[in-house]
N, C-alpha and C positions, 0 to 999 in steps of 0.2 A: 478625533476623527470627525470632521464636519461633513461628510459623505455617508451613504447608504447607499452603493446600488446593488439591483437583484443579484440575488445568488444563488444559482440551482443546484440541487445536489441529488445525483444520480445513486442509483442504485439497483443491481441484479440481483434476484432471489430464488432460491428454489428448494421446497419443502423443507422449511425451517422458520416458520410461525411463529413459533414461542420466543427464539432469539430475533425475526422480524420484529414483532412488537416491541420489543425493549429496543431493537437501534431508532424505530420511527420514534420512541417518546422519546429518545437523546435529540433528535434535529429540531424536535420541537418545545424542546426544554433550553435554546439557546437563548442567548440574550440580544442575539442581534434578528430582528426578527423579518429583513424584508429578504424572504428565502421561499422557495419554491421548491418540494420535491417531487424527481420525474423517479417510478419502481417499473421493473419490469418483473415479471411475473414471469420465470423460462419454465413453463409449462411445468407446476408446482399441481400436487393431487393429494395436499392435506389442508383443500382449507384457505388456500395461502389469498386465492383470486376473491372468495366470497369477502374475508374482511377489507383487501384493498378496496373494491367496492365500494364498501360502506364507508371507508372512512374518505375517500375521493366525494361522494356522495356530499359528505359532513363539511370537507375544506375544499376552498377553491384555490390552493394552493398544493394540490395533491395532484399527480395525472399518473396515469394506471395505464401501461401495455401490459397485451396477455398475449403469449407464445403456447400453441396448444403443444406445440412438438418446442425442446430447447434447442437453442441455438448457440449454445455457450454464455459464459460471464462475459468476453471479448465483443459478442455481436449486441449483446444485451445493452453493458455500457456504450457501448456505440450508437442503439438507436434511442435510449433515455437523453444521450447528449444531442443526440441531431435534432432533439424537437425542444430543448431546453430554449428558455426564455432571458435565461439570466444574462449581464456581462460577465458575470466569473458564474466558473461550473465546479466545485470538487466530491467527490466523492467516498460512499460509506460500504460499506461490506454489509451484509446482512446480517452477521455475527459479531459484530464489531460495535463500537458505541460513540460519538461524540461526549467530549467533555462540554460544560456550559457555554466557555468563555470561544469553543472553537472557529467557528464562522467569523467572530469580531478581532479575535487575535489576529487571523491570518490576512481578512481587511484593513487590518492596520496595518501591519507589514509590506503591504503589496506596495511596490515601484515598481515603474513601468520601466524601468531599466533591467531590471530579472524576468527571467524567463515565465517563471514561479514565483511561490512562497510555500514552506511548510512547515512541519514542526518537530520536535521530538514529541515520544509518546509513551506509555506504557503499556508493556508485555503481560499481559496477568495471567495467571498461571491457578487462577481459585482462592485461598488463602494469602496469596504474594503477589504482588505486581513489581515490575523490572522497570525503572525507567531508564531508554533507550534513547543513543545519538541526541543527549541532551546537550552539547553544545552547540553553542547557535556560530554558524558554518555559512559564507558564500559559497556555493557549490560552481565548483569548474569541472569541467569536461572531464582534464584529466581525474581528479575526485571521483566523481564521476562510474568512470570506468574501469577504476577496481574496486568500487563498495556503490549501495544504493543506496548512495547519502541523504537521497531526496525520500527516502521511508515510505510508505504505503500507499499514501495518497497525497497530493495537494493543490494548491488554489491557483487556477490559472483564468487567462481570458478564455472566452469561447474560442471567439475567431484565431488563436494562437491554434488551439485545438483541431481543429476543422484545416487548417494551411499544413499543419503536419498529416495529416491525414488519418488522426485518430489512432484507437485500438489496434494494434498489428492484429488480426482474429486468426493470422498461420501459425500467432505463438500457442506453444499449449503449456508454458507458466512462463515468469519473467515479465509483463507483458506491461504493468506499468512499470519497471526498470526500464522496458525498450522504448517508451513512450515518453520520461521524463527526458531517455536520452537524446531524444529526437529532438525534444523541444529547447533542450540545451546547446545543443548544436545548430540549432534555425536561428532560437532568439539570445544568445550568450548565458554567461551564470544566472546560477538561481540563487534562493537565498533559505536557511534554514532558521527558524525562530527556535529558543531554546524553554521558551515553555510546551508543555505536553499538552496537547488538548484530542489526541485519540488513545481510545484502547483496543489493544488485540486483544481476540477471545482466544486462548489458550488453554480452557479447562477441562478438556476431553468431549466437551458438547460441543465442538465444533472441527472441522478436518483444517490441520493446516498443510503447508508444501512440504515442510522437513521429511523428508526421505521419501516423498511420492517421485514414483521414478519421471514422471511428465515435469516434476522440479528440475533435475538432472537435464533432461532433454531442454528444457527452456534457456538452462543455462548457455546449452550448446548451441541454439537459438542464435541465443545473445551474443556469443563471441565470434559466429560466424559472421553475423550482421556489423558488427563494429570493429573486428581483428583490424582492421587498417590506420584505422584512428587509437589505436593501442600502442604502450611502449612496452618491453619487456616487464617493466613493474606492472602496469596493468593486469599482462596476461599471467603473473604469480599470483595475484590478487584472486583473477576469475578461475585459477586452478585451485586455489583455496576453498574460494565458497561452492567449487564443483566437490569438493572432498567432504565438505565437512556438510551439502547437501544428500550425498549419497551415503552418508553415517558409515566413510571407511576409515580406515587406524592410520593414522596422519603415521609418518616413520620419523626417527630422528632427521634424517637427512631431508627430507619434505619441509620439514620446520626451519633445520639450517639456511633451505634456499629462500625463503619468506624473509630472513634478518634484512632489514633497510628497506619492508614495502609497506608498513605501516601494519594497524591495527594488530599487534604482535602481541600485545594481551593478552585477546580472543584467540589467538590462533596459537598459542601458550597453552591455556586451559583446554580449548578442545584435543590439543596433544598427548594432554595429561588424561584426561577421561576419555579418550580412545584407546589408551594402552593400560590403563590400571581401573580393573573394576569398581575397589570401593573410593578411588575421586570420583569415579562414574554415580558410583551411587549416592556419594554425599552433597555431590552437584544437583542430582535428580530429588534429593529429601530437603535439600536446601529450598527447592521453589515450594516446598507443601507446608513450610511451617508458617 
């Protein structure tokens, strides 16, 4: 990599300081170091705004909005990206953490022929971490649009960002699924690296989507908004991850109609520990050992 340029990386927060602090020392624990991070602050009342402060204060590499009332994750990331500096922007969750190598990984990978670039990453779960969609994948449309191959976050140009028109802020979850999709269909495939350089938090210190019913509704969101660009595989795909986000008992015949739309592994086992308690539970003791 004979290049460096800016890389800003956004981030919404809201009263969760403790896990705030451990994602800011991951962006700042990378190895690629010409990065800028923009936080918003959505009207957090433990704390959150006095240390951004200070540490804005410390680096000139820090810039700090504060929302006395919130405005959502979606408006948040929207207005950390509108004033970002960088040529590429990607993004961190507040409970979430970079790995070292992640900013220069995805620098490296980026062509201007993809949309994107992202990565696989791990699910941690406290004592277990999962690594997830670790194969490294061109992502197409169709791909796409029955799984979110493109994973949590990833590295784009600004101005890509900014010509699709940013964050949908009508979704109420899906919202970078809707946004990867956007930019998939503007600027063609994207492209997935198959090293991990993010972690979900999953340890109970943090809320994820899995069975929040605003996950459900995003889904529905989402298939409204793209049903036309869908083929019948697609839409078994987005009845899947509608199912298996509303944590209901997938049927034999549910599963029969999924044969020949992929990812049937996953949609195997959750079949099995939606109808039989103890796969359910050796599934569930499986992530704590």
């Amino acid at each position: 990599m004979d290049w460096f340029p800016l890389v800003s990386i956004y981030m919404p927060t809201k009263n969760r300081l403790f896990l705030l602090k451990k994602a800011i020392d991951s962006v700042f624990n990378q190895d690629y170091k010409n990065i800028e991070l923009h936080v918003v602050d959505d009207g957090s009342t433990d704390g959150t705004y006095d240390f951004l402060k200070e540490l804005s204060d410390e680096k000139d590499n820090v810039f700090i909005y504060r929302n006395d009332k919130s405005i959502g994750a979606c408006a948040a990331r929207n207005l950390a990206i509108n004033n970002a500096n960088g040529m590429f922007i990607t993004g961190l969750d507040d409970d979430d953490v970079f790995l070292p190598k992640r900013i220069s990984s995805l620098v490296k990978a980026y062509d201007e022929k993809y949309a994107f670039v992202c990565s696989s990453m791990f699910w941690d779960y406290g004592k277990k971490q999962c690594l997830i969609d670790s194969i490294p994948m061109e992502i197409t449309l169709d791909k796409q649009l029955s799984y979110n191959e493109a994973t949590t976050q990833v590295l784009m140009k600004k101005d890509r960002f900014i010509e699709v028109g940013g964050f949908d802020e009508t979704f109420v979850a899906c919202q970078d699924y809707d946004l990867w999709t956007r930019l998939i269909i503007q600027f063609g495939n994207a492209y997935r690296i198959a090293v991990p350089t993010y972690v979900i938090n999953d340890t109970g210190s943090s809320e994820r989507m899995i069975g929040n019913p605003n996950s459900v509704k995003g889904y529905d969101q989402y298939l409204a908004k793209f049903s036309h660009y869908m083929s019948d595989k697609n839409k078994k795909n987005q009845f899947f991850m509608r199912v298996r986000r509303e944590r209901i008992v997938m049927t034999l015949s549910m599963l029969i109609n999924q044969i020949g739309t992929g990812h049937f592994k996953s949609k195997l086992k959750y079949y099995l520990s939606s109808n039989f308690s103890f796969i359910r539970y050796l599934h569930k003791k499986s992530r704590k050992i």
